[in-house]
MITOR-325620 format. One line per field, with one value per residue (C-alpha): x, y, z; residue in three letters; chain. Coordinates in pm, whole numbers. Layout:
BEGIN
X c(X,...)
Y c(Y,...)
Z c(Z,...)
rest c(ALA,...)
kette c(A,...)
***
This chain:
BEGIN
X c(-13616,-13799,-13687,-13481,-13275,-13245,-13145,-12871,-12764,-12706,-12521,-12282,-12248,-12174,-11977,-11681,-11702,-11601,-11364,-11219,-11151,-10999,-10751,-10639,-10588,-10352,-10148,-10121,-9987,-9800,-9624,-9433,-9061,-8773,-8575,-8413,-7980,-7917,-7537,-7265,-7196,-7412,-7270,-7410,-7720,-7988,-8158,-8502,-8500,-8724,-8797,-8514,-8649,-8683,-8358,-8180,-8078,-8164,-8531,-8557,-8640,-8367,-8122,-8221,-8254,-7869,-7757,-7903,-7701,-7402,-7375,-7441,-7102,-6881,-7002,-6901,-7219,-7204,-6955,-7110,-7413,-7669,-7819,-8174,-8382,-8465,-8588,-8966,-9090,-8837,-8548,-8303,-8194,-8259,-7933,-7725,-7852,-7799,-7483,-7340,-7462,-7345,-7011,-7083,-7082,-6780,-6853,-6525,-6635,-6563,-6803,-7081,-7315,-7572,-7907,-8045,-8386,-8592,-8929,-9129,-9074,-9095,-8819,-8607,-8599,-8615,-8328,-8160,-8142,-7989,-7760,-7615,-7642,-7413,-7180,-7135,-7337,-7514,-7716,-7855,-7936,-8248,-8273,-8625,-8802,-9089,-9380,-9201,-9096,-9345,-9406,-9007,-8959,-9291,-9091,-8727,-8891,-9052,-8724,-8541,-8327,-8139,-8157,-8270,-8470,-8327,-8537,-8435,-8511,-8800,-8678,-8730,-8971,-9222,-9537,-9714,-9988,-9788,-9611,-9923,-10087,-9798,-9819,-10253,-10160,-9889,-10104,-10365,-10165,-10039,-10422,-10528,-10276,-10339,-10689,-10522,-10337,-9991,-9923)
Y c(17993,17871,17627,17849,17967,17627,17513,17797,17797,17399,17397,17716,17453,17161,17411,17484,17167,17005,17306,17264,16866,16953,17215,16910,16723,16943,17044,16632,16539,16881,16990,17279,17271,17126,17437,17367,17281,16938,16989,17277,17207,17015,16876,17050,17338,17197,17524,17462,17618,17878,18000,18258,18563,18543,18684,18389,18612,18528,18647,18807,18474,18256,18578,18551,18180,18147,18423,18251,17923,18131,18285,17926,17838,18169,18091,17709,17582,17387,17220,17261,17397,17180,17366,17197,17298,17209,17430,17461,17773,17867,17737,17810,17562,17706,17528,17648,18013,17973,17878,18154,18396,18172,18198,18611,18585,18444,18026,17859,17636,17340,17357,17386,17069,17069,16906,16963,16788,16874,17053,17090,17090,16704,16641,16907,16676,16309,16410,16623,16317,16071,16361,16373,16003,16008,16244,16097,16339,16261,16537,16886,17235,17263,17650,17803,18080,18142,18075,17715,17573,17355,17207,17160,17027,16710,16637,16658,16414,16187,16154,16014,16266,16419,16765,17151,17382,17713,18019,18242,18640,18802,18983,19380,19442,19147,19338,19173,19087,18909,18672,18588,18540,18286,18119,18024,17932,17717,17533,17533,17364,17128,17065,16979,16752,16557,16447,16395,16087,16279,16273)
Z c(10521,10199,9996,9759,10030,10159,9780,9757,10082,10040,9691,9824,10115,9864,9661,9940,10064,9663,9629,10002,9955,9620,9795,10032,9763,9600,9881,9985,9632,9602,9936,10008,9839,9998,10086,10363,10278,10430,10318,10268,9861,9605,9353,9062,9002,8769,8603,8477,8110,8032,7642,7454,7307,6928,6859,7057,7356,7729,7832,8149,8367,8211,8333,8675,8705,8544,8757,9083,8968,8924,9253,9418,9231,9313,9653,9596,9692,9361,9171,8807,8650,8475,8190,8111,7828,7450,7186,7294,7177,6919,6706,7012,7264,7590,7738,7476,7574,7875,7866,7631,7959,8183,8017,8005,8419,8455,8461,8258,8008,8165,8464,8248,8121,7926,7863,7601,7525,7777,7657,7965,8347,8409,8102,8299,8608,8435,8176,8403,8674,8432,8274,8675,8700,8364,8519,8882,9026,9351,9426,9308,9384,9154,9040,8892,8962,9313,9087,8917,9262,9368,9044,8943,9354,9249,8962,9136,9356,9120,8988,9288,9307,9630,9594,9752,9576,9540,9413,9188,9200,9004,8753,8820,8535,8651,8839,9104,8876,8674,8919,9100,8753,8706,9018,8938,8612,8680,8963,8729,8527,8791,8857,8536,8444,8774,8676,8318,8454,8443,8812)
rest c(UNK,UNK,UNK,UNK,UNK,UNK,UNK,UNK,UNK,UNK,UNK,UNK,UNK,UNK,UNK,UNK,UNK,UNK,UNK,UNK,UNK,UNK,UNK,UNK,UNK,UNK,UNK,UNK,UNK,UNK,UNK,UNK,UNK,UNK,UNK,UNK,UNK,UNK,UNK,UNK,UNK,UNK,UNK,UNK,UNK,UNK,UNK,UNK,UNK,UNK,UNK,UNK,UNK,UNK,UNK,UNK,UNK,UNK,UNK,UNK,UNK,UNK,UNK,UNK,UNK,UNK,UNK,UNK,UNK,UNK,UNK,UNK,UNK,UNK,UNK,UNK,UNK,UNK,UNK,UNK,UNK,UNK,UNK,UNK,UNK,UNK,UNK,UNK,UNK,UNK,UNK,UNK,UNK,UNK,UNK,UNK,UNK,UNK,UNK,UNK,UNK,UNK,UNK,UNK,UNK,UNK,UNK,UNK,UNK,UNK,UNK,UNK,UNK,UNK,UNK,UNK,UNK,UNK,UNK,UNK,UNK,UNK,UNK,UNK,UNK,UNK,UNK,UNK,UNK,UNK,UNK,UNK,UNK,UNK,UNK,UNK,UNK,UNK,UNK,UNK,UNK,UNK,UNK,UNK,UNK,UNK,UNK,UNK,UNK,UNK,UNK,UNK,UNK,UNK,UNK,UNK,UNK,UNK,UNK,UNK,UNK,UNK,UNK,UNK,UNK,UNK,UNK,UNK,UNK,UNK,UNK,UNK,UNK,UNK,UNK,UNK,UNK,UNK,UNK,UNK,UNK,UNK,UNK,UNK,UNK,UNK,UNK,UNK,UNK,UNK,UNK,UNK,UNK,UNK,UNK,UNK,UNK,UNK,UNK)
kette c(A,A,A,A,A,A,A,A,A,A,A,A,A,A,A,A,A,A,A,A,A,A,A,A,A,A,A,A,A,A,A,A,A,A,A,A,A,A,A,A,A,A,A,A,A,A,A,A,A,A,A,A,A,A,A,A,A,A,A,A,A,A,A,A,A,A,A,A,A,A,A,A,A,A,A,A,A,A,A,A,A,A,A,A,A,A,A,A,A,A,A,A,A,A,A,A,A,A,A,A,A,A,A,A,A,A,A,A,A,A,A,A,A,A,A,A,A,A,A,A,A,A,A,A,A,A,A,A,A,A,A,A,A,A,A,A,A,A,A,A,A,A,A,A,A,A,A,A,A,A,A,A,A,A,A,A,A,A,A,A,A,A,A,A,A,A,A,A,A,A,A,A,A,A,A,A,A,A,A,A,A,A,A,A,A,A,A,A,A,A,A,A,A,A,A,A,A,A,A)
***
């Protein structure tokens, strides 16, 4: 072996070895989400907002993450819904949509509360936990979608809270492609703001 070889072969070494370690790291700081139901009923569902289309109606996500929080209540696995979300990426207040459909499946009025200032993920968990706290909740079913879970379960648990992470279905017209494409960017995402300092 000459000393190219020995060169390349020892910085593809170095290479998997940085890129391993790195991998460790993540999954240390950012285990698996708690999905596992420690009790029968929660008291409330804390839905993780997710942008309105730009004529103020539901996108397909926010659909199926309300929907998921609605059948935990029919089935009276929760006692309320916690709508979390600001206006991020338009002039519409994610909660507020979501509530309107929430109302649409059936949820009265009064078993509805909303949050409404949250502009990213972390927001969704700090504001949401002091919106139960105001309330007399104790504990949460926390409701976002496969490829949000991980991040929205570090920040439900940054926040104290006692809670279960529930997953929400994919909506029908998401391909493959574009839920794994959401699951790299969002850990990407998670990644990057690690060695930012916003752990």
């Amino acid at each position: 072996m000459n000393k190219k070889e020995k060169w390349l072969l020892g910085t593809a070494g170095a290479s998997l070895g940085f890129l391993g370690v790195q991998l460790a790291v993540f999954w240390i700081l950012f285990p698996n989400p708690k999905k596992r139901w420690e009790q029968d009923t929660y008291d409330c569902a804390l839905v993780c907002g997710y942008h309105a289309k730009e004529d103020g109606s539901p996108t397909d996500v926010m659909k199926k993450r309300v929907e998921k929080a609605v059948e935990l209540w029919k089935e009276r696995k929760v006692r309320y819904l916690l709508l979390s979300g600001g206006a991020v990426d338009n002039p519409y207040v994610e909660a507020e949509v979501m509530k309107k459909y929430a109302l649409e499946l059936g949820v009265p009025e009064q078993y509805l509360v909303l949050e409404k200032r949250a502009d990213c993920t972390y927001r969704n968990l700090k504001y949401g936990a002091v919106t139960m706290k105001n309330c007399g909740f104790s504990d949460c079913a926390v409701v976002t979608s496969g490829w949000h879970l991980r991040k929205a379960d570090h920040y439900a648990r940054r926040a104290g809270l006692r809670y279960v992470m529930v997953k929400a279905d994919e909506p029908e017209s998401e391909r493959l492609w574009t839920t794994l494409k959401l699951h790299l960017s969002t850990a990407w995402v998670m990644y990057r703001n690690l060695w930012k300092g916003y752990y």
